[in-house]
C-alpha positions in Angstrom: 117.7 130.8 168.3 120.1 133.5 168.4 118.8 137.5 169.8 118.8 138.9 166.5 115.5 137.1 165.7 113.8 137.7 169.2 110.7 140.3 168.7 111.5 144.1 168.7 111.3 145.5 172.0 107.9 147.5 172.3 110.3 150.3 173.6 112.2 149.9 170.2 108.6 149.8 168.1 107.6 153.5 166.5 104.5 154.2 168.3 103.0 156.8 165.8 103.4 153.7 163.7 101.2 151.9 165.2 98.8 154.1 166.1 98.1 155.6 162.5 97.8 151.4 161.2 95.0 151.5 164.3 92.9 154.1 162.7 93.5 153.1 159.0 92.1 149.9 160.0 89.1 151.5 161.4 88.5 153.6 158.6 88.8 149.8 156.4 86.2 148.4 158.4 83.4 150.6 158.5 83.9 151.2 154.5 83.7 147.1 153.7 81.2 147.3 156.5 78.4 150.2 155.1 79.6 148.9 151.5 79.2 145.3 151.6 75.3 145.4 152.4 74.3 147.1 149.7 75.8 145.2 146.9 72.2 143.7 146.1 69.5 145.8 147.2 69.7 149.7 146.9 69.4 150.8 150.5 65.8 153.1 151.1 65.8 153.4 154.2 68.0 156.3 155.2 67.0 158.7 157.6 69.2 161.6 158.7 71.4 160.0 161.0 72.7 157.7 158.5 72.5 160.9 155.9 75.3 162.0 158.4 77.1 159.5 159.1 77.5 158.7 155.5 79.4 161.9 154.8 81.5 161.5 157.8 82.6 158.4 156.3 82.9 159.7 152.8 85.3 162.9 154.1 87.0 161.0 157.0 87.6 157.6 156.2 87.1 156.9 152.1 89.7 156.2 150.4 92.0 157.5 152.9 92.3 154.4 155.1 93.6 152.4 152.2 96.2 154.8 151.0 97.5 155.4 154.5 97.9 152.0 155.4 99.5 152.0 151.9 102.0 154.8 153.0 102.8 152.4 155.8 103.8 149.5 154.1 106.1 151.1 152.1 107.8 152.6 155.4 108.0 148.7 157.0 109.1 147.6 153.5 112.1 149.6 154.1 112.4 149.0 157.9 112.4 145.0 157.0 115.0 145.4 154.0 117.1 147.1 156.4 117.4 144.8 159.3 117.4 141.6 157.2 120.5 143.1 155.3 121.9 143.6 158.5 121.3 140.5 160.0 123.0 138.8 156.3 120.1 137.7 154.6 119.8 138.3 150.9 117.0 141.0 150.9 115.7 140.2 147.3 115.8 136.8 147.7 113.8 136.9 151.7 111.4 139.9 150.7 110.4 138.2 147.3 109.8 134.6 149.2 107.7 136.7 152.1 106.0 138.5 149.4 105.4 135.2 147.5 104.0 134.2 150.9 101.6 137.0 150.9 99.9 136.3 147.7 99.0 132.9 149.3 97.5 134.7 152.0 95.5 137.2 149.6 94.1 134.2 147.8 92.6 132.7 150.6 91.3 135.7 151.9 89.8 137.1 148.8 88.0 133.8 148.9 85.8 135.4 151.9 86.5 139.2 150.6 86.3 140.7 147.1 87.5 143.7 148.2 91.2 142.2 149.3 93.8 144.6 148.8 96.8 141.8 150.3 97.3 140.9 146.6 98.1 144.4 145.9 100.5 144.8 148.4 102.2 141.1 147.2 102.6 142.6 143.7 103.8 146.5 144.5 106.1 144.8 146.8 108.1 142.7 144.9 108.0 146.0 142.3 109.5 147.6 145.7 112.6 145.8 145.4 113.6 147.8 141.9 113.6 150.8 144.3 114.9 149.6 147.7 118.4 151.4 146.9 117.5 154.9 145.8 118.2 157.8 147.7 115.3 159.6 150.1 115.8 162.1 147.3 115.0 159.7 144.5 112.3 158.4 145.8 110.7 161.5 146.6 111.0 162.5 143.4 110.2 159.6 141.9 106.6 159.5 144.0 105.7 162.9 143.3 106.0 162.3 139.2 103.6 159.3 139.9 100.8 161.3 141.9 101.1 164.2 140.1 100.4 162.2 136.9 96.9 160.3 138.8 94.5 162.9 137.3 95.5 162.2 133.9 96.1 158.9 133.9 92.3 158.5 136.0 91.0 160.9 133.0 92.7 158.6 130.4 91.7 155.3 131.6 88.0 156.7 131.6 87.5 158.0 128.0 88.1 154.6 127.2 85.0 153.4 128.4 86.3 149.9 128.6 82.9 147.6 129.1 83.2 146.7 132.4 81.8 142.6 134.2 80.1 143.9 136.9 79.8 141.0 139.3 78.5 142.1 142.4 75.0 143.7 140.6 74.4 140.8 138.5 71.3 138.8 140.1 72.8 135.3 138.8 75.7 136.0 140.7 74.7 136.9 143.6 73.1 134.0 143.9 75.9 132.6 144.2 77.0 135.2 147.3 73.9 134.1 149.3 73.3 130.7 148.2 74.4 129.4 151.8 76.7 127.1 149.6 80.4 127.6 150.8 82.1 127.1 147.7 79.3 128.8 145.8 80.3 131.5 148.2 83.9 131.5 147.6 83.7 131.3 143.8 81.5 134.4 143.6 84.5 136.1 145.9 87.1 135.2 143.6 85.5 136.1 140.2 84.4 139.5 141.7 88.5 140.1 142.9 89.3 139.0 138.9 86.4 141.0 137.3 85.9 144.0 139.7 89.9 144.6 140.3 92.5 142.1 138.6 91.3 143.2 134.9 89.4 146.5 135.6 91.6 149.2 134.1 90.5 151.5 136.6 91.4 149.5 139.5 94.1 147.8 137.8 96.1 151.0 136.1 95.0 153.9 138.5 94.7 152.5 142.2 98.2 151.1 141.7 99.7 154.0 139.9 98.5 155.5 143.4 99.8 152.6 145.8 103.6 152.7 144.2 103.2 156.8 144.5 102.3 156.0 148.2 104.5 153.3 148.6 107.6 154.6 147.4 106.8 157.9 149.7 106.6 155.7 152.7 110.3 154.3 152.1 111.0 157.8 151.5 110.2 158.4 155.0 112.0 155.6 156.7 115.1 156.9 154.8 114.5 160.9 156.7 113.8 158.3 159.9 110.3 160.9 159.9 108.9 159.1 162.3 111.5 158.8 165.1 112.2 162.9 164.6 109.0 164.0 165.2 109.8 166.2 168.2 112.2 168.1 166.7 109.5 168.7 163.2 106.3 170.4 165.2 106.7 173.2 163.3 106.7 171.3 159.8 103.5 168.9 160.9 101.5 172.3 161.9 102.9 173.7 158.5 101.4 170.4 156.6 98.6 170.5 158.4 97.5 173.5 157.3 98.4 173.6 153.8 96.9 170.2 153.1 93.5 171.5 155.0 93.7 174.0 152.7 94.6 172.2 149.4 92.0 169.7 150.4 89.6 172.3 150.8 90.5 174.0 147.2 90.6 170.7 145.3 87.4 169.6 147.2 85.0 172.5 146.2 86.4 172.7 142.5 86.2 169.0 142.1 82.6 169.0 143.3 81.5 172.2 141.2 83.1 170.5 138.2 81.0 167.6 138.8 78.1 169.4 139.3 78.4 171.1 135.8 80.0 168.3 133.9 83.2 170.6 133.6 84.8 169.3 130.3 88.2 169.7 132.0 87.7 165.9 134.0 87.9 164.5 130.4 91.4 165.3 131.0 92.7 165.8 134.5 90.1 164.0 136.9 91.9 165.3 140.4 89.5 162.6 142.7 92.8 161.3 144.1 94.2 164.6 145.0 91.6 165.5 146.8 91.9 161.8 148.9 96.3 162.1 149.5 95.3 165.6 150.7 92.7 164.8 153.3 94.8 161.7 154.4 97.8 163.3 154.8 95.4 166.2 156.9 94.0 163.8 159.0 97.6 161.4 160.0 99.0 164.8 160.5 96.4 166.0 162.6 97.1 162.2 164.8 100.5 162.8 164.7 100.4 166.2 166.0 97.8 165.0 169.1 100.6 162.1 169.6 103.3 163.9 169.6 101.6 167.1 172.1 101.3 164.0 174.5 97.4 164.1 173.9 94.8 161.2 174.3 97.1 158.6 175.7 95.0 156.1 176.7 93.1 155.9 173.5 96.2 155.7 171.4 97.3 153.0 173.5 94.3 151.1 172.5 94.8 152.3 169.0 98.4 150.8 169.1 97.7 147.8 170.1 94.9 147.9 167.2 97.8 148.7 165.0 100.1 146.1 166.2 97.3 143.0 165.0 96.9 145.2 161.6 96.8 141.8 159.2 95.1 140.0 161.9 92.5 142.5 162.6 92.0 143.0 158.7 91.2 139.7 158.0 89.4 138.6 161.1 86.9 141.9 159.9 86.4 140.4 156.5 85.6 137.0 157.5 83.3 137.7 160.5 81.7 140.0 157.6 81.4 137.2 155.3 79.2 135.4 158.0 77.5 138.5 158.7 76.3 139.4 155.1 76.5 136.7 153.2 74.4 133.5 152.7 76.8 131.1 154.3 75.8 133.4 157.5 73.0 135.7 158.7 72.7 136.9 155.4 72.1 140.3 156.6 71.2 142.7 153.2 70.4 146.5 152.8 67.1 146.4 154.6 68.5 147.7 157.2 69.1 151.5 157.6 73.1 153.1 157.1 73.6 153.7 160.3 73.2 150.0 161.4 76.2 149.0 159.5 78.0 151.9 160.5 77.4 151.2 163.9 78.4 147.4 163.6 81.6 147.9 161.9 82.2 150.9 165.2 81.1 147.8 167.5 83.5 145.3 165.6 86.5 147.9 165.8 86.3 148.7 169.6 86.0 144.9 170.5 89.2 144.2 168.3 91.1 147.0 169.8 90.2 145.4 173.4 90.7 142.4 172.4 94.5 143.4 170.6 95.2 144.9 174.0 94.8 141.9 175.9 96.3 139.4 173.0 99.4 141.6 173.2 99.4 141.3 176.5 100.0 137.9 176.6 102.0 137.1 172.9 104.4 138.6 171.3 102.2 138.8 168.2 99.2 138.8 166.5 98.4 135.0 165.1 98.7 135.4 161.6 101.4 138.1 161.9 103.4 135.2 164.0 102.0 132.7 161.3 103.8 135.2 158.5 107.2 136.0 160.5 108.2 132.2 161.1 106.9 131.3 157.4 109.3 134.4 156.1 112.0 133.0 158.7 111.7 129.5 158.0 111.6 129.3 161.7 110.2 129.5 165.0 109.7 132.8 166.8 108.8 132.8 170.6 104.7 133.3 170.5 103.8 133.4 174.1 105.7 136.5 176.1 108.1 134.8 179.0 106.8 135.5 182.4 108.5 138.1 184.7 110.4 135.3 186.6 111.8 133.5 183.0 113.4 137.1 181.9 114.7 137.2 186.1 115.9 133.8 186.1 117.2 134.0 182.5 119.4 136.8 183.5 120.6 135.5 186.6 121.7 132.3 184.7 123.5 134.7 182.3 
């Protein structure tokens, strides 16, 4: 096994990176989390905690978390075409096998997970390739034609009115979700991931007009290196931070007034997605900016780690939901209050950053990220980190 396909170095890994995956992952969690419950039962039993908590989650965390880590593919998309060109691999040929690999991995989780966004990912990516050679330029361009076109396109998509299977309200199958039966269980997964996303227009059409906007911005990135010149664009991040408060702000208050009285404009330009890249892009600038002022050090640390185990900590969420909330499980439903799932899915989070820290601590990877390399590969990587005395002795031998 030659160097070349030794781990990166930590030293070598972009923190920030990592770091932002942490938090997009905890934003993921507490939305399948305080979402999952309540596909049944309408949830009565509020009080003002979970009132606030609820809108915390709704301006922090909804919608953001998906589209961030969606950034962040696209910017290890570009990474990984890089260094596989450089080490003489065919990058069409590797990324469209690893890709191929993924949608393996999306089946079988969206067999414990309706809400599975790995498929997405599987399918944008190989559409990735079509782009991997355009200029930073290009790109940009190219990504800010696509979400400057979302409102319309969300607008269009829902004059259609297209009759939709609703799966996961239907009593006869959700039977099926807490029947305690396992492949009862995973059957109703699978038809709500066809019905609810594969052939929904709106999912279908507009969340992936938004991923390849997102996507093709985060290749953009790699392309400036933005995330290794951070230091030297403080001035830029306080200058985005600002004006995407601000637009945020704006778009926020109009699109809610407009909402409130029906505006007939949202027949045509429906801006909910502006109002989400604005607030995401506020909030990762507003972590990059603490990351980069040396603040919270210890936490992001944590976080990194977190960030690090991304597809590992994803998945491992999903299932440990899936015996939580469904019938092959505790079969927990929305009798309890808001801020008991909110509080689970915070409990879940911290005990996977913990445990991340420690994993990494004594592997090079997370297990299904290891699982994933050596698949993509076609070969064994090193899983368990050498000891201090290997590296000594290794060198001493050299």
């Amino acid at each position: 096994m030659t160097n070349s396909y030794h781990p990166i170095e930590q030293g070598k890994r972009t923190a920030i990176v990592d770091i932002l995956r942490g938090w997009a992952i905890l934003g993921v969690v507490i939305g399948n989390y305080c979402g999952l419950p309540h596909i049944s039962v309408p949830n009565e039993t509020n009080s003002v905690l979970s009132e606030i908590l609820s809108k915390f989650d709704q301006f922090f965390f909804a919608g953001k978390s998906w589209t961030l880590l969606t950034i962040l593919f696209g910017y290890g998309f570009a990474i990984l075409i890089n260094n596989v060109t450089e080490k003489g691999k065919n990058p069409v040929t590797f990324f469209s096998w690893r890709m191929f690999l993924l949608f393996i991995l999306a089946f079988i989780h969206s067999a414990f997970w309706f809400g599975d966004i790995l498929k997405d990912y599987a399918f944008l990516g190989l559409v990735l390739l079509l782009f991997y050679k355009c200029s930073a330029k290009t790109l940009g361009i190219i990504s800010a034609v696509l979400i400057l076109i979302i409102p319309f396109v969300m607008a269009y998509i829902k004059s259609f009115n297209f009759e939709r299977i609703d799966i996961i309200s239907n009593p006869e199958y959700l039977k099926l979700y807490y029947s305690g039966n396992w492949l009862e269980f995973f059957k109703f997964n699978l038809l709500a991931s066809f019905y609810q996303q594969i052939i929904a227009p709106g999912y279908a059409i507009t969340a992936h007009v938004v991923m390849l906007g997102c996507m093709l911005f985060g290749v953009m990135l790699q392309k400036l290196n933005f995330f290794d010149r951070l230091n030297e664009m403080k001035k830029l991040l306080k200058y985005v931070l600002i004006s995407s408060l601000v637009i945020a702000v704006i778009i926020g208050v109009v699109f809610f007034v407009a909402i409130e009285y029906k505006a007939g404009f949202l027949k045509f330009f429906h801006p909910y997605f502006w109002l989400i890249l604005s607030t995401m892009v506020f909030i990762a600038t507003g972590i990059t900016l603490l990351f980069v002022n040396g603040k919270l050090k210890t936490i992001f640390s944590y976080f990194s780690a977190g960030g690090k185990m991304t597809l590992t900590n994803y998945i491992a969420q999903n299932i440990l939901a899936a015996l939580i909330f469904s019938g092959i499980g505790l079969g927990i439903k929305a009798t309890m209050p808001y801020w008991f799932f909110f509080a689970l899915a915070i409990f879940v989070f911290i005990l996977q950053l913990f445990i991340s820290k420690w994993w990494l601590s004594k592997y090079n990877y997370g297990p299904i990220e290891w699982l994933w390399r050596c698949a993509s590969y076609r070969k064994l990587f090193p899983f368990k980190k050498k000891k201090q005395s290997e590296i000594i002795s290794e060198v001493r031998t050299v």
